[in-house]
N, C-alpha and C positions, 0 to 999 in steps of 0.2 A: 718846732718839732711837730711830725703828724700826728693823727691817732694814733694810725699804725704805727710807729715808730716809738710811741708814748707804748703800745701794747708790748711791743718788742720787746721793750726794756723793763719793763714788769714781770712779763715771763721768765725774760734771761736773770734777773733777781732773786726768783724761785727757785735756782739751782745751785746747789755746792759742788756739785760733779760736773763733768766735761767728758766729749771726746774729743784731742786734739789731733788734727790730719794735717801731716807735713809733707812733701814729697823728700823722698830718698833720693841717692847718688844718681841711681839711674830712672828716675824720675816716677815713679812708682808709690801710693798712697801710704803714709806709714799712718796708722791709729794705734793711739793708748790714752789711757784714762788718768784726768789731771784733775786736782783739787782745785778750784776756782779762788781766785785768793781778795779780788776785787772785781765789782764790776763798777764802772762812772756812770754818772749821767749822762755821757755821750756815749754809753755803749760799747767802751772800752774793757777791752776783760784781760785781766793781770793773772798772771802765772808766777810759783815760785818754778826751778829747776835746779840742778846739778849742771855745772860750767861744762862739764866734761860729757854732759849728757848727747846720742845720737842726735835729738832733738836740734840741740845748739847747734851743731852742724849744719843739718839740715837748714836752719830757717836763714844762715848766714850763705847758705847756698841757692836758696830760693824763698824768700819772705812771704808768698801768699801760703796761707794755713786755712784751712777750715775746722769749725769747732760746731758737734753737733751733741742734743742735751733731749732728751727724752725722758718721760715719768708717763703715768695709764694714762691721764688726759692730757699732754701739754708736747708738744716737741717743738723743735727749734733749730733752724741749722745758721750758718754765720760762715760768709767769707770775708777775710779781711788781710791785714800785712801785718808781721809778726814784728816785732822788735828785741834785740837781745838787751837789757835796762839792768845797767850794773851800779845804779843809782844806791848808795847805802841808806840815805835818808827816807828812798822809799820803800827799804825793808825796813827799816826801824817803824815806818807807818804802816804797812801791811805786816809783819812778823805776826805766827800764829802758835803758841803752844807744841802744837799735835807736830807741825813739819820738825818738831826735832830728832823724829826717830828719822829724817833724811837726812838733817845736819844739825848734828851731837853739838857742835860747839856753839849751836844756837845762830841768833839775827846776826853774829861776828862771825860765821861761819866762811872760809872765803870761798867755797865751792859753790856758795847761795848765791842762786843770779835769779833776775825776774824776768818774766819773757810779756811783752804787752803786744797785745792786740788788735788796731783800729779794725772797727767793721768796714765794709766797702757795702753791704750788700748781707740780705737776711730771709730769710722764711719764717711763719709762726704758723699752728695747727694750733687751736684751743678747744679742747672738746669739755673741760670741765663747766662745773656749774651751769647754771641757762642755754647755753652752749652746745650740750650733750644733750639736753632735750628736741633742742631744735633743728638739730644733726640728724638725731633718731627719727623724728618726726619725718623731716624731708626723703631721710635714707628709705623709711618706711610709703611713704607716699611713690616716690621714684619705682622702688620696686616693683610695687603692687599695680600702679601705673603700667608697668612694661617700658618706661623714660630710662635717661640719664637724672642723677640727681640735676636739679637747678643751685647752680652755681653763685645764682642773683642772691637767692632766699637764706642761702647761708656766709653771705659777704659776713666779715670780722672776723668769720671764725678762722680763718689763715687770710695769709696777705704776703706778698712780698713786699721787703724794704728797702730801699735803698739812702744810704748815711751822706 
């Protein structure tokens, strides 16, 4: 595994929230906000859902999804292929308290489906810590300058990945 990709997967850790982007019928971006239920060591990010949800649809009609995740320093976007995972064993290992107010009957719930994720392909932005110094610095140099920033002098702080 690369840096980057080793970077990847620490930031997307960071996050309990999601936006996941599916395409609709007529092929058109659908986004909504999804609790994050697991992420693997390869990058893998697990969803709960409702069986009957637009979503399931949708990803059973076209499996590439994108999932993107923002906070003041950190963003993050992620393409990859969706899976619909009616796996019970791996609800009984991902089940979480708080999803019962979407399904009352709990991890036996049969409306509970998981939706998984492989990444194909990723972005990171890291402005925190050390990061946001040296971002400001450059941003500030560049400007004053009359330049573009230099792209060289801030490598790590984004990257593309590819899984």
């Amino acid at each position: 595994m690369s840096q980057n990709q080793k970077h990847f997967k620490e930031i997307l850790s960071d996050f309990n929230n999601a936006m996941l982007v599916t395409l609709d019928q007529n092929h058109q971006p659908s986004a909504r906000p999804m609790r994050i239920a697991d992420v693997t060591d390869e990058g893998e990010v697990w969803f709960a859902t409702d069986k009957a949800s637009g979503k399931v649809d949708e990803i059973k009609n076209n499996s590439v999804v994108g999932i993107t995740l923002q906070s003041g320093s950190k963003f993050l976007s992620l393409t990859g292929t969706a899976t619909v995972f009616n796996d019970r064993s791996k609800v009984e290992q991902l089940w979480s308290e708080p999803w019962k107010i979407w399904f009352p009957k709990g991890k036996n719930d049969p409306s509970l489906t998981l939706l998984k994720i492989e990444p194909d392909e990723g972005e990171f932005w890291d402005l925190s810590g050390t990061n946001r110094l040296r971002y400001l610095y450059e941003a500030g140099k560049a400007y004053f300058q009359g330049n573009a920033i230099d792209n060289d002098a801030i490598e790590g702080i984004s990257a593309k990945v590819n899984f």
